[in-house]
Steps between C-alpha positions, in 0.01 A plus 500: 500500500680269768816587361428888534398453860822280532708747355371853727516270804865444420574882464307584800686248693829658400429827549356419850850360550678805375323719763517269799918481361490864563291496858806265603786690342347805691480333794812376501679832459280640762622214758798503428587827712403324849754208636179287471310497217088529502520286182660226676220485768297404236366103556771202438603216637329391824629345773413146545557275848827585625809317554674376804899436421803534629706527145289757369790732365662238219259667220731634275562651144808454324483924334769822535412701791169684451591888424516748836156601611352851489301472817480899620847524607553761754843574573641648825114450657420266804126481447270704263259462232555412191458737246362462150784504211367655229759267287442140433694280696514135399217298643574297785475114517175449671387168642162350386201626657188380661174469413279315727703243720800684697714424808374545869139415406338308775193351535386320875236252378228316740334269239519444194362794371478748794768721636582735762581891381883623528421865659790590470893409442810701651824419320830563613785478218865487593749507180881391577681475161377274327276376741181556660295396806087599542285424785160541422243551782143375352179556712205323457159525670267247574160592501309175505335371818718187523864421474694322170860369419585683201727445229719832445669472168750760358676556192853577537767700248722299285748332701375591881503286770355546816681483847214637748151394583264613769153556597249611780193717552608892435379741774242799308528867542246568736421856297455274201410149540442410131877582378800346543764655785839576274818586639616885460845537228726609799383133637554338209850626416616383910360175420729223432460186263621203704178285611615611886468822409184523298350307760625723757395792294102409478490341871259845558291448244346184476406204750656158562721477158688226411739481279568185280825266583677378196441089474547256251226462270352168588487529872386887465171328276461237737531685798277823378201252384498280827453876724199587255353173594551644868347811424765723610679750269839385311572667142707331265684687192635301214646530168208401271664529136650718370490868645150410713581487845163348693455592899245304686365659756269423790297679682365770358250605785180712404466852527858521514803688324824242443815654399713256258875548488756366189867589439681429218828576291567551137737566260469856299468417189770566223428697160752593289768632743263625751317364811080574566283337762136639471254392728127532404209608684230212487151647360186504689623532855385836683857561669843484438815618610874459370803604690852468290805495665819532226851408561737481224864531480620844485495692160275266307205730345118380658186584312148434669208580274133453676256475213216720646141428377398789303800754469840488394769291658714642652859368559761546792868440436777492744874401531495207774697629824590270778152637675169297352237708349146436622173604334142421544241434228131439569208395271216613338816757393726237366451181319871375437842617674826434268835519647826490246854506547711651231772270419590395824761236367592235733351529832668312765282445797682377824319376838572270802322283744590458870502113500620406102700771440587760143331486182489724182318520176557664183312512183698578119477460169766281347619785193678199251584520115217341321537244216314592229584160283342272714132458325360239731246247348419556147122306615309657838181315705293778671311417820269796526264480852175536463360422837313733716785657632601688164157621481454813375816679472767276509446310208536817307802515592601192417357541143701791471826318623391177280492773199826684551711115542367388139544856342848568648636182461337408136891497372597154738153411648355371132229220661294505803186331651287661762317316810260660706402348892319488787401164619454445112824529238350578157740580228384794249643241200611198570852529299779727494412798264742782341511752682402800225291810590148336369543212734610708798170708454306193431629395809422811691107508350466129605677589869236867557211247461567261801354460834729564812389303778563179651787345727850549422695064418825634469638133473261406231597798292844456538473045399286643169802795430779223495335258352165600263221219514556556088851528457551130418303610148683817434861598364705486814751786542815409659393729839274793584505711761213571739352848565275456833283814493368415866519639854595196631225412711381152523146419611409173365719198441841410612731801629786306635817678392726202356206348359442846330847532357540169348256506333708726296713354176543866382631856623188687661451904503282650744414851529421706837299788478505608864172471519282353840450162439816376336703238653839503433610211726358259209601740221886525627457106560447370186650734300837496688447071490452511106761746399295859428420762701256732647517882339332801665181680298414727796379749242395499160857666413663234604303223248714598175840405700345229643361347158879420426659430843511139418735542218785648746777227560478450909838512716566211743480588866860367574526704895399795719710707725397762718804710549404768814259259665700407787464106619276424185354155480195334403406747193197436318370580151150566462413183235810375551594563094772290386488758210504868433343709218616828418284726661404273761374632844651294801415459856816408751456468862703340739674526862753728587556861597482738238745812449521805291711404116340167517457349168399175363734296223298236279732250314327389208603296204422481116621330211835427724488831520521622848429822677424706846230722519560755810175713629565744752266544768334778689605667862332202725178659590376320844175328496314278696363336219825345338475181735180385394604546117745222561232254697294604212780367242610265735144314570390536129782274361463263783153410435627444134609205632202372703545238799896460414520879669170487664685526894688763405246702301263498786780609692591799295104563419420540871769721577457737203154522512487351181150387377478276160519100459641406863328733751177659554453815781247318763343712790350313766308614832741402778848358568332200618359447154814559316703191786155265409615499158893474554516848392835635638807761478723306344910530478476648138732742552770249567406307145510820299839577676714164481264367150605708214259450162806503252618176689177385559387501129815379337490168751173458334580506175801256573274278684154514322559705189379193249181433720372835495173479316484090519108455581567224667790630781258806526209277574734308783625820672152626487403216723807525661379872628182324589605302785649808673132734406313678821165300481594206367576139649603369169852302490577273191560137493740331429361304209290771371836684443604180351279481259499882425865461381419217320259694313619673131611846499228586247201349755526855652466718204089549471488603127175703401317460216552865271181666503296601178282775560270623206443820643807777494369836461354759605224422290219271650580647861242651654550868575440434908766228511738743258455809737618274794782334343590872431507599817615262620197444788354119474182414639489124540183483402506662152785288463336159572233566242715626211695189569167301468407730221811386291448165611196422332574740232898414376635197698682442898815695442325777422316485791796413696669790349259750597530381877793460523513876489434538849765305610722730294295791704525344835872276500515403849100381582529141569112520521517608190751275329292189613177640384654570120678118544182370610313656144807380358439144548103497406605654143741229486786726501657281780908580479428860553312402814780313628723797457279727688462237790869462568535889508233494758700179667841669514361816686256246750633212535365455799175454286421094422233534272718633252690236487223309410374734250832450315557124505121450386598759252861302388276196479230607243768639273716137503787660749506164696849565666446828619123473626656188682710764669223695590248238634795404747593870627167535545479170687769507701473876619353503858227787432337709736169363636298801309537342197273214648554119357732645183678187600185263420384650195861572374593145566152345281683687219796393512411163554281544192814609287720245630244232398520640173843408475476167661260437191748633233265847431752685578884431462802650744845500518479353876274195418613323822475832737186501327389135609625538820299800638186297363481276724541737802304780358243220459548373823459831640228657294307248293144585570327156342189541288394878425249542268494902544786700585510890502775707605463898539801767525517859452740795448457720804648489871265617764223383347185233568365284223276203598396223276171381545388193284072422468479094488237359261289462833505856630769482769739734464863469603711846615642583789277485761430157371822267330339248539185331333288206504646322208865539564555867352779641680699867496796550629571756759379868438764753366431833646801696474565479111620307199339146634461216365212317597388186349166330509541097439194289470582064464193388367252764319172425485340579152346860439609855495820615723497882479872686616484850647751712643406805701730823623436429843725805610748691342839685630352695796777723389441600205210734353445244202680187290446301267531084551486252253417162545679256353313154496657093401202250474554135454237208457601154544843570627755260462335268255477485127197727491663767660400854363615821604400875456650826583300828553592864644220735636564836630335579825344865554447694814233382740408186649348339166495123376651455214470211225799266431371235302210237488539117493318223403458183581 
């Protein structure tokens, strides 16, 4: 009977398939008459957080020229509409689509879990080439009774970078109070794009803006979180991982409309032989408004398709004139605007600037023979990301690309082993297995199973890739390469780029799918460092080609000449390949004036073969954007190189308007604000002018090039950078940088226990926690108990790796990070802590307490040289007086950890160092007898948290009273965030000591937080007896006491 049933369920499943076989062949046919198919609107791959980068165009695939496009082609027609072809032309290349998370979606958050509404969002689009610049206008009302800073967070395309922030209160319609004001199209298409003239534009329409300065990073978060402590209104935007650019704004005053203002350029992206930039509207806001403005250079074919909720799309095609076209879409009508350039070829942009001079840019595909009979590895490692960030519909397209490498390349490819990661590297077997069709799909059922969620440890992933935690048992294959099925981004862990790339004993592949939230700065990095390559799967007809890219034999870059670009210097390759691929796109900018038969010449080498490669260029087509494509370049591969360029990339960053690692786009009240924080027009200019990169980054090389990802020289020039930090009064001495140097190379390499979670599926996930993770929209607090859940169900990692998701959700929240490190260390999970903390430190360093966090941290887990480090930055920093007596209570633990080396506990490399700053840390800090000693700090600024501590007798000790009868003191009261405080009592009488904290006030500018509390108690310190206990509580809203722990005595 069950074998019956068995057998008509089989038959009914195929015939099901048969008819939904035939649905899609129908559909297809009936699609396939407009330029833009309905079929492929249907859901795919979502966008995840976007990218910032300045090398975005080196994703590549080494393939013949896609065939010519039938797009609609109108001859001998300036503008009409595109008719229906009752033939079939070949389906166009189409890039992946979204589903739920796309580019330009904002959100302006005043707690934790409230927001204000976007009303509405006017865009204006300007397309030059290959180029484009939007400004988005976003209003916001505030209809609360009292005034917030908000955090306004937006994701960005693939590859944008903003240049222009501003903000202010927007002036109502008086006929209509309750909708935004938007400017009318014959405005919009007068307006200009340089930050003088959109501020110019708007200086009717909204009161007392401000627009933000570009500043480097440090002294922009110093100097934006000192004027919220004064209560007046800076904003701050920074690049907070990758593609999630996070504003900071303050005030938002009540029952007022504020107008928020962001610029930014892009690349178009490339598919096939064409060009397309869409822009999407975001759902759920009332209004919107986008105005295109279209320059291209003469003759090249333009389509622009609006997809148009509820009727047919509708396409318009033109041949580009030396006049822009301009048209205006609005929403509920349409949902999605696509703009395509027929095979445009090269494009060769050219632009000046008053005080630096000529620049051009040109994008092209380098059309080389490929070499068939070079196979690559016959053995392959797979990194395949499952972190948040390929969750849902990027994964699947990894599967599919995982799929098509093994089946395509099952002739040289014969073994393979397959690792998935997030904070956690698992391996689906732990060998190297053939690769035959029944594995591949055993592979494939094991992969549709797992959870997506969690961090993103690049590093991690790539240390288990080269070198398997089982490989010492298995039959070891000569080499393997590695396929990194990743976008790149790195949320947990180490992301230095050196320290990345040498990791690497093997050639590494990476794939781009032009997708928000991939960041090819790290993906050109380490795949340039180990030998592979990046290749392009912008669309799902582009995976095949990709599959075998790696087998084509790469040319050596050997020269470039820029024949027609008069005075040419300083050019720049996106990446900056040393090889080329057959196929691959390429990105050249540099100075110069261009001219019309300009070409570029690539001398490349192979097999002592060599050869020149000429690509002629377009007409130069004039465009203001061309200069900021080479500070874009320019500034990306400077920061490469960290604090060996840092001068100059500041330099260049300012003047372009570049935001990303150096400098963050600070707005401040008044002039007088910007000179109290040294914040001046600087001689840039002159740098960008007489400093050329080329020169710059060879010198480097020369100078530094075997350093470059040595922990220990990038710990020095880290405290190097230190001593010339806004905020700070920290210099180094002289013996401390002794002893540093003395220290082994290895003593600053904090190696992290791997992780073994139990749970990796879907399966055992609550439904509430799988929706989010979906969606991508966190709540902290259904977060907090699944990661108890799995605690006391599976083991710490998997609570760790639950949480860990909202740091994945949320890169750039220092609150955040500390509140996940401080979890971190009460599951025991302590080296994942430390990473989290030194994120947190590099971004405020300003910030003691972090310091502390870290070297307690390095301490527990047997790092003796490096927490040393710690306990003296944090020692020898002269701190602001907020942070109360961080010097006191810093100084009991470090003389604590010294005396544990003066006792032989603990061993270090600087023994006599060590001895030494005993005795004066002794001398300076030794408290004598303490029976009871408990120390409180927490993870958010602005915020009050007051210890109070009931004696055995009654008397309570707080505040309002540090002192008590039998010698209980508490140091002084923290009231403007992070503490610590510390209780000490010499001589405890016997009986019951209970320890409270309560949330005396939180930030007065926020709506709601979260604090945790994290608490160090020690009995009998100093002596033989001594015990010690760690505990974390997380403080809710309201003005509530809150247990800590109860002692005995």
């Amino acid at each position: 009977m069950n074998h019956t049933l068995s057998l008509v369920r089989r038959h009914i499943r195929r015939i099901l398939a048969i008819l939904l076989t035939i649905a899609i062949l129908n559909l297809g046919s009936c699609s396939a008459q407009s330029p833009e198919p309905k079929a492929d609107n249907a859901q795919s791959p979502t966008l995840s957080l976007g990218s910032e980068d300045s090398d975005v165009d080196e994703a590549y695939m080494a393939a013949e020229p896609l065939p010519q496009l039938a797009m609609g082609r109108v001859s001998a027609v300036t503008t009409t509409e595109a008719k229906k072809d009752k033939t079939k032309p070949a389906k166009p290349v189409t890039s992946w689509k979204r589903s739920q998370v796309i580019p330009n979606t904002s959100r302006l958050m005043i707690g934790e879990h409230e927001t204000l509404a976007l009303k509405g969002m006017q865009a204006k689009i300007t397309i030059n080439g290959f180029r484009a610049r939007v400004v988005l206008d976003h209003y916001f009302f505030n209809d609360h009774e009292r005034g917030f800073e908000g955090t306004f967070k937006l994701r960005l395309p693939n590859g944008a970078n903003p240049y222009f922030f501003a903000f202010g209160e927007s002036q109502p319609d008086d006929k209509q109070p309750d909708k935004p004001v938007f400017f009318e199209q014959q405005q919009v298409r007068d307006m200009g794009t340089e930050p003088l003239d959109i501020m110019t534009s708007r200086e009717n329409s909204w009161q007392q803006p401000k627009e933000a300065r570009m500043v480097p990073k440090e002294k922009a978060a110093y100097a934006y979180r000192e004027t919220v402590r004064r209560r007046v209104d800076p904003a701050l935007m920074e690049w907070s991982g990758a593609g999630i650019f996070s504003a900071r704004v303050f005030p938002l005053n009540p029952k007022k409309w504020h107008r928020i203002v962001i610029g930014y350029d892009l690349n178009l992206l490339a598919l096939g032989e064409d060009l397309e930039y869409r822009f999407d509207f975001p759902a759920g806001i009332p209004q919107q408004v986008a105005d295109f403005s279209i320059t291209q250079p003469p003759g090249v074919e333009v389509v622009v398709t609006p997809t148009v909720a509820q009727a047919d799309s509708k396409s318009v095609v033109f041949n580009a004139t030396d006049k822009p076209y301009h048209q205006r879409f609005e929403t509920p009508h349409t949902t999605v605007i696509t703009v395509r350039f027929n095979q445009p070829g090269a494009i060769l942009l050219s632009g000046s600037e008053p005080k630096t001079g000529d620049y051009f840019a040109t994008r092209f595909r380098a059309q080389l023979p490929a070499m068939a009979n070079h196979s690559g590895a016959n053995t392959g490692v797979f990194l395949v990301d499952v972190s948040l960030s390929s969750n849902p519909d990027r994964f699947n397209v990894w599967l599919k690309l995982l799929k098509a490498i093994l089946n395509n390349n099952r002739d040289t490819l014969k073994s393979f082993a397959v690792c998935f990661f997030n904070i956690e590297q698992f391996w689906w077997q732990e060998q190297f297995v053939a690769n035959t069709p029944q594995n591949v799909q055993a592979l494939l059922d094991f992969a549709q199973q797992l959870s997506l969620e969690g961090a993103t440890d690049l590093k991690a992933a790539l240390n288990e890739a080269s070198q398997p935690r089982w490989f010492s048992n298995a039959p070891k294959p000569k080499r393997w390469d590695i396929f990194l099925l990743s976008d790149g981004g790195i949320t947990w862990g180490e992301d230095n780029l050196y320290a990345l790339s040498q990791t690497l004993t093997n050639a590494l592949f990476a794939y781009n799918t032009g997708l928000s939230g991939t960041d090819t700065r790290i993906l050109n990095h380490i795949s340039r460092e180990s030998g592979g390559a990046v290749f392009s799967v912008v669309s799902e007809a582009e995976i095949d080609k990709a599959s075998s890219a790696h087998r084509s034999r790469p040319w050596r870059l050997a020269g470039i000449q820029v024949p027609g670009i008069a005075n040419n210097s300083d050019l720049l390759l996106a990446g900056r390949p040393r090889n080329v691929f057959p196929g691959q796109v390429l990105q050249l900018t540099g100075r110069g004036k261009a001219a019309a038969n300009a070409r570029v010449i690539l001398s490349l080498a192979q097999n002592g073969q060599a050869k020149t490669l000429e690509i002629p260029l377009s007409t130069p087509l004039t465009s203001p954007f061309t200069s900021r494509i080479y500070g874009q370049i320019a500034v990306g591969q400077l920061e490469t190189f960290a604090s060996a360029t840092e001068t100059m990339s500041k330099a260049y960053a300012t003047h372009f308007r570049i935001t990303g690692q150096t400098c963050s786009l600070l707005m401040l009240e008044t002039e007088e604000d910007y000179q109290r924080f040294n914040i001046k027009p600087e001689e840039e200019a002159f740098v960008v002018k007489s400093q050329p990169v080329t020169a710059a980054i060879a010198k480097v090389l020369k100078e530094i090039g075997d350093s470059l990802g040595d922990p220990q020289a990038a710990f020095l020039a880290w405290l190097a950078k230190m001593e010339k930090m806004p905020g700070l009064n920290f210099s180094l001495p002289a013996a401390f940088q002794i002893a540093l140097e003395q220290m082994p190379r290895q003593a600053f390499v904090v190696k992290v226990k791997p992780l073994q979670a139990k749970l990796r599926t879907w399966e055992g996930i609550p439904s509430a926690v799988r929706t989010q993770l979906n969606r991508k929209q966190l709540e902290y607090d259904r977060f907090t108990e699944e990661a108890q859940r799995r605690l006391s169900t599976y083991r710490p990692a998997d609570a760790l790796r639950a949480i860990s998701s909202l740091v994945e959700n949320n890169p750039g929240d220092g609150v955040l990070a500390r509140d996940v490190a401080f979890s971190a260390i009460e599951w025991g999970l302590k080296g994942h802590a430390y990473h989290l903390f030194r994120r947190v430190a590099n971004a405020r360093p300003y910030e003691p307490q972090t310091y502390r966090a870290m070297a307690r941290v390095l301490e527990q887990m047997g790092q003796v040289d490096l927490a040393l480090a710690f306990y003296e930055i944090g020692l020898v920093g002269q701190w602001d007086a907020r942070f109360g007596e961080f010097q006191r209570i810093h100084g009991l633990d470090y003389l604590r950890f010294l005396r544990r080396i003066s006792t032989g506990e603990l061993t270090t490399s600087v023994a006599d160092y060590a001895t030494m700053r005993f005795s004066s840390v002794q001398k300076a800090f030794d408290p004598g007898k303490l029976d009871i000693l408990v120390a409180l700090t927490w993870n958010t600024d602005g915020t009050d948290v007051d210890m109070h501590v009931i004696e055995p007798s009654g008397e309570e000790c707080y505040y309002q009273h540090r002192d008590t009868r039998s010698g209980g003191h508490l140091t002084q009261d923290v009231t403007q965030g992070y503490g610590p405080e510390m209780y000490t009592l010499p001589n405890a009488k016997p009986g019951v000591y209970r320890i409270k904290a309560k949330y005396f006030a939180a930030d007065s500018n926020r709506a709601s937080t979260r604090t945790k509390v994290s608490a160090t108690i020690i009995e009998d310190w100093g002596t033989e007896r001594e015990r010690i206990w760690h505990k974390t509580v997380t403080l809710r809203d309201g003005k509530e006491m809150h247990d800590i722990i109860t002692i005995k005595r």
